[in-house]
C-alpha positions as CSV (number, residue, x, y, z in Angstrom):
1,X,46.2,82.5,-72.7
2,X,47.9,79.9,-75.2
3,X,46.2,77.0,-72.9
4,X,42.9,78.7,-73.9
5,X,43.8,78.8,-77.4
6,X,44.6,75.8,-77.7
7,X,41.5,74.1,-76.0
8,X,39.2,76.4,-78.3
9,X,41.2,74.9,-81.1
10,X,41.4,71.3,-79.8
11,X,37.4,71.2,-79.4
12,X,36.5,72.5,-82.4
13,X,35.0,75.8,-80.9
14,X,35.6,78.0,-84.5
15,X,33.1,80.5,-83.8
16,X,35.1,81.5,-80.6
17,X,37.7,84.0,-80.0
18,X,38.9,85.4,-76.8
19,X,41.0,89.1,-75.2
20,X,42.5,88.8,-71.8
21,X,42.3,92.5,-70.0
22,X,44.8,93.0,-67.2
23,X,45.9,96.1,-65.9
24,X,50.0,96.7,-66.3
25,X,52.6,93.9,-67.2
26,X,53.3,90.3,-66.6
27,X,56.7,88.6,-66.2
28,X,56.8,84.8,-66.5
29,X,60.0,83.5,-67.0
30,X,61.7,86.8,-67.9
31,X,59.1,87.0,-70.7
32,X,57.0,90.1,-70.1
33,X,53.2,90.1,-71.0
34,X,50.6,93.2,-71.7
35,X,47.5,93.0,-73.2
36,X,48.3,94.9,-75.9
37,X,51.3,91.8,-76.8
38,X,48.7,88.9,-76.3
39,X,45.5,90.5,-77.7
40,X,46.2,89.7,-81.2
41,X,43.5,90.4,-84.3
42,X,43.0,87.9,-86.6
43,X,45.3,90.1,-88.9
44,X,48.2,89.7,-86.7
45,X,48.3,93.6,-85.9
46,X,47.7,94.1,-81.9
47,X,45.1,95.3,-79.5
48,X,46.2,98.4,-77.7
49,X,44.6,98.5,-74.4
50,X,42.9,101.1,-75.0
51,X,41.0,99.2,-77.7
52,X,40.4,95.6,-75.5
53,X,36.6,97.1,-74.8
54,X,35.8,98.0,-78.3
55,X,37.3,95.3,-80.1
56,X,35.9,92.4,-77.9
57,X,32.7,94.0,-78.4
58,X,32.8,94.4,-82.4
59,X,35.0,90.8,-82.9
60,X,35.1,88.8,-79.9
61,X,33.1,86.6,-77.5
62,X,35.0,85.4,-75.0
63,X,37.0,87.7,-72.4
64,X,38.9,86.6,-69.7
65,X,39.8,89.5,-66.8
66,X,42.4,88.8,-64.4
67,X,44.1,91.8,-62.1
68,X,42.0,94.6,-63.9
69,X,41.1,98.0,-61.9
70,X,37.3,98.1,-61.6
71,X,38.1,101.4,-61.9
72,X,37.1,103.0,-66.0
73,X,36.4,99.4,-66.8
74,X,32.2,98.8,-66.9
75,X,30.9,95.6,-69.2
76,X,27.6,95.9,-69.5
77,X,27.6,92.0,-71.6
78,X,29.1,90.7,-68.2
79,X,27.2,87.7,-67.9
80,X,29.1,85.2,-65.9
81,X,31.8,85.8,-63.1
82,X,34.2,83.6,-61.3
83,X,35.8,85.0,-58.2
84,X,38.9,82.4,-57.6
85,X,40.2,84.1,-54.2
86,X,38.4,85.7,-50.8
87,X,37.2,88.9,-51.0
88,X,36.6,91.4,-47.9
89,X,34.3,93.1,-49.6
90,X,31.6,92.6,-52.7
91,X,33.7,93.5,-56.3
92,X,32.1,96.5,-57.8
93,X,31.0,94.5,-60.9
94,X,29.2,91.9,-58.8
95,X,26.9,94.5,-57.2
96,X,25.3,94.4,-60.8
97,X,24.6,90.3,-60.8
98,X,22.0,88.5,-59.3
99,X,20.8,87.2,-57.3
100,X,23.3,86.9,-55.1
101,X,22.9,83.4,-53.8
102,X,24.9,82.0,-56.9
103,X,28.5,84.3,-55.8
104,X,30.3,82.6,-53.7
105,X,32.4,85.5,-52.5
């Protein structure tokens, strides 16, 4: 997320601000990640991730979901969706977009 950060910053985007939601914990570099340690207010207190949904929807614009369950996790401002790897099937939240010509699943 600090690359995203840093692009918003670098192009001057002021008015954005974005949450990541993933489900459990990263490790990169022994460094471990969970939402609740990179969804940051503007405070400095953090986002529990029980709070991602609520927060990005009162303060936010911009959320980036990587990993997530579909499972308990329904956004109805999904607008957009990029699917980076082969799916078997059709995601659950794609069955809501349309038309279906423009997913390249």
């Amino acid at each position: 997320m600090p690359f995203m950060k840093r692009y918003i910053s670098e192009k001057k985007y002021d008015d954005m601000d974005i949450l990541v939601a993933f489900s459990g914990a990263i490790d990169d570099g022994g460094e471990e990640y969970t939402e609740s340690k990179v969804n940051v207010r503007k405070d400095g207190s953090h986002i529990a991730e029980s709070q991602t949904k609520a927060e990005f929807h009162d303060y936010f614009n911009v959320l980036i979901v990587a990993e997530k369950y579909q499972t308990g996790f329904d956004e109805p401002l999904l607008h957009t969706m990029i699917v980076d790897k082969k799916k078997r099937c059709r995601p659950q939240a794609a069955e809501r977009e349309e038309p279906w010509e423009k997913l390249h699943l």
